[in-house]
C-alpha positions as CSV (number, residue, x, y, z in Angstrom):
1,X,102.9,86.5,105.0
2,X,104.9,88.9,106.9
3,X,108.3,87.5,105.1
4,X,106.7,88.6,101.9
5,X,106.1,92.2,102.9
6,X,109.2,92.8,104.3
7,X,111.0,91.3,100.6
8,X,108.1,93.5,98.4
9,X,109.2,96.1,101.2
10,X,112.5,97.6,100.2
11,X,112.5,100.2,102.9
12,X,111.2,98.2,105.7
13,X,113.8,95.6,104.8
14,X,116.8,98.0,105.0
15,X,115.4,99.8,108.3
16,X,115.5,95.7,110.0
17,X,119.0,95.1,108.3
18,X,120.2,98.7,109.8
19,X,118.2,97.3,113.6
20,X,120.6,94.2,113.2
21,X,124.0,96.5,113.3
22,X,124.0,97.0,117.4
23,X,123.3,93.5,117.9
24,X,126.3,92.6,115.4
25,X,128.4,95.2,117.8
26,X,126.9,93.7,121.2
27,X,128.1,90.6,120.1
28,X,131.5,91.7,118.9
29,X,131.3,91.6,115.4
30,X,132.3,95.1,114.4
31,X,133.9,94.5,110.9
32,X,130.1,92.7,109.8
33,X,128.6,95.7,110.7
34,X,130.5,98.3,109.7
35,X,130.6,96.1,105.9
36,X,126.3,96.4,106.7
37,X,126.4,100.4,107.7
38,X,128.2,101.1,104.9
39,X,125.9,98.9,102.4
40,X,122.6,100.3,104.3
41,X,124.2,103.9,104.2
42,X,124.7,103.8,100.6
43,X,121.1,102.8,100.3
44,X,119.9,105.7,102.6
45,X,122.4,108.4,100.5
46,X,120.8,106.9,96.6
47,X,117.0,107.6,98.2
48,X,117.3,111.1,99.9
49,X,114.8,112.9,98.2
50,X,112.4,115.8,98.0
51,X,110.2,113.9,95.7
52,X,108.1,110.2,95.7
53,X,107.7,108.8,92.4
54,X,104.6,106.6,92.1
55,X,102.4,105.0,89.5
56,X,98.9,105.6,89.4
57,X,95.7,103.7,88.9
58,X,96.0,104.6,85.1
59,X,99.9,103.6,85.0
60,X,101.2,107.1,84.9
61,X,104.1,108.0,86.9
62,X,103.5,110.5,89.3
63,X,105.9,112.6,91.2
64,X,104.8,114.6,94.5
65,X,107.0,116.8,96.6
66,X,107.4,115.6,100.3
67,X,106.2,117.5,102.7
68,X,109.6,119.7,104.6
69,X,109.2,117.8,107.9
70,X,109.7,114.4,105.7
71,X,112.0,115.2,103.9
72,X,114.0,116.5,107.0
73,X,113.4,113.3,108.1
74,X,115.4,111.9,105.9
75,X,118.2,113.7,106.2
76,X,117.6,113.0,110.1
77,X,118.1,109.5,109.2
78,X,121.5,109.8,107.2
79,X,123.4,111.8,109.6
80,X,122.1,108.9,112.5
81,X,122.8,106.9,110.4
82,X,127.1,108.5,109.9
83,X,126.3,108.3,113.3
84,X,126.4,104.6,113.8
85,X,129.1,104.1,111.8
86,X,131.2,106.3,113.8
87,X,130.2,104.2,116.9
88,X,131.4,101.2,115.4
89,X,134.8,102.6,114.2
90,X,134.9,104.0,117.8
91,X,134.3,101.0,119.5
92,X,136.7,99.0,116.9
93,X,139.6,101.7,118.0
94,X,140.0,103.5,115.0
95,X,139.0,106.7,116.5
96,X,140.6,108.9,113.1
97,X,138.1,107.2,110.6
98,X,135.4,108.2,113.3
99,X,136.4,111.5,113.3
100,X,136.5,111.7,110.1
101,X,133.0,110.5,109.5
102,X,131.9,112.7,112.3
103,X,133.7,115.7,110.2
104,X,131.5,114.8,107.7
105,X,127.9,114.3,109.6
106,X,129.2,118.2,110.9
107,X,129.1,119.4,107.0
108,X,126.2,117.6,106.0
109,X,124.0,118.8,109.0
110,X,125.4,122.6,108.7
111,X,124.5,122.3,105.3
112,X,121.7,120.1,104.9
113,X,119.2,120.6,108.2
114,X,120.8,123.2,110.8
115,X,123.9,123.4,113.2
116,X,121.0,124.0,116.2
117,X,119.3,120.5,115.1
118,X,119.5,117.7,117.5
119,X,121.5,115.9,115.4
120,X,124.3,118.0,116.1
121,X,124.3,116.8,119.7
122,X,125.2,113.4,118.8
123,X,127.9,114.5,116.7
124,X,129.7,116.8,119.8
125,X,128.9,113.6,121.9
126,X,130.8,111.3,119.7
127,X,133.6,113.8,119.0
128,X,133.6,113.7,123.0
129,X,134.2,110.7,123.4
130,X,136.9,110.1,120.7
131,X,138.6,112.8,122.5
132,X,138.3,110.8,126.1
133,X,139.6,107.8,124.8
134,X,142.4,109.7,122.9
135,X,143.6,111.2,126.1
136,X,142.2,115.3,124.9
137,X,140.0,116.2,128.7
138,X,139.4,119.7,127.9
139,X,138.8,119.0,124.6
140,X,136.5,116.3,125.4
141,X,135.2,118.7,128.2
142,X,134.0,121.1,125.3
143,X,132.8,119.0,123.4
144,X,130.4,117.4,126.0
145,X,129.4,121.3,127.2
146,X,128.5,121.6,123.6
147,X,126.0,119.2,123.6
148,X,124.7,119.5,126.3
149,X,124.3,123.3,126.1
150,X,122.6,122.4,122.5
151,X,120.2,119.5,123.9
152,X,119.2,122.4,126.3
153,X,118.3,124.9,123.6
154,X,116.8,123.0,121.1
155,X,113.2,122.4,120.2
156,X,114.1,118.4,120.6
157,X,114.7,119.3,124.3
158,X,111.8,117.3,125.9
159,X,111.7,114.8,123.6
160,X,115.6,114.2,123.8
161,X,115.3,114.0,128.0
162,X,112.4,111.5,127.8
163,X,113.7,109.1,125.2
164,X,117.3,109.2,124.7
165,X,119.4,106.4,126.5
166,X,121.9,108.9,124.9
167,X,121.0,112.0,127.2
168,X,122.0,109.8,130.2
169,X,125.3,109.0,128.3
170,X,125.9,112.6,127.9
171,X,126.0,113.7,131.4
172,X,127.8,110.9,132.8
173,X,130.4,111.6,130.6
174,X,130.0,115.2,131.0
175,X,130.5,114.9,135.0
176,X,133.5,112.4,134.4
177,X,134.9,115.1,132.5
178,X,134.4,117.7,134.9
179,X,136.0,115.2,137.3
180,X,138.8,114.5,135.0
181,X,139.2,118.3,134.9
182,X,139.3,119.3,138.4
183,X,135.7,120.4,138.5
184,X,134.4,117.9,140.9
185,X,132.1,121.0,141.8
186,X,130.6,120.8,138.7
187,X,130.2,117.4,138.3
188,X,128.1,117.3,141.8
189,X,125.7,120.4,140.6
């Protein structure tokens, strides 16, 4: 049954625990899923790896490198994953422990994938609108122009624009911010 390959399925499992987070926050119940980011986060942190341990036919445990674009993958999944967490602190108010967390997703992805990876753009996003909500426009402003001048330069770039709800985010609150700024110009080019 499909109950018993999601239970013998340890990764599948976690991946539909981590889809029920945004329906926990559509429904207003931010402290239930921050309590499963951080659980499923944990998870995600203990099984980064390079390498797949596996027993073979004969019992013998085999270990095989990933191939690079898995295992940047993974790390692709962690830093969304810091991402999500950040979201929900935002959207609970507690915009310090968001940046914070987004300080962190910063540091891992300079140090982990690239500062020009895609994942990046979320994290100026976010840090954009922590500094709306906080009352910072022209940081906020800069922030926003970051990602969107790095969604525009990245590899990611058509596959960003044609399936990211978050691309749409990012220029309207890009052009808010121009507004907010005085650039109505801007905001209308």
């Amino acid at each position: 049954s499909l109950l018993t390959i999601i239970k013998n399925n340890k990764l599948l499992e976690d991946k539909i625990k981590e889809k029920e987070i945004p329906f926990l926050m559509d429904l207003g119940y931010y402290d239930d899923a921050y309590e499963k980011a951080i659980n499923i986060k944990n998870i995600i942190t203990n099984n980064i790896s390079q390498f797949v341990t596996y027993k073979n036919k004969k019992g013998e445990i085999i270990q095989k490198k990933l191939p690079n674009d898995e295992y940047m993958t993974q790390k692709r999944v962690y830093v969304n994953h810091l991402h999500l967490i950040a979201k929900i602190l935002i959207e609970k108010g507690n915009y310090t422990e968001a940046d914070t967390i987004l300080k962190d997703a910063e540091l891992w992805i300079n140090k982990e994938i690239t500062q020009f990876d895609i994942s990046m753009v979320d994290n100026f996003f976010l840090k954009g609108v922590i500094l709306t909500y906080t009352n910072k426009q022209k940081d906020a402003l800069n922030a926003f122009e970051d990602a969107f001048e790095l969604v525009n330069h990245t590899h990611f770039h058509f596959q960003y624009l044609e399936t990211s709800a978050q691309y749409a985010k990012l220029t309207e609150h890009l052009a808010l911010a121009y507004w907010k700024d005085g650039k109505i110009d801007a905001a209308t080019d």
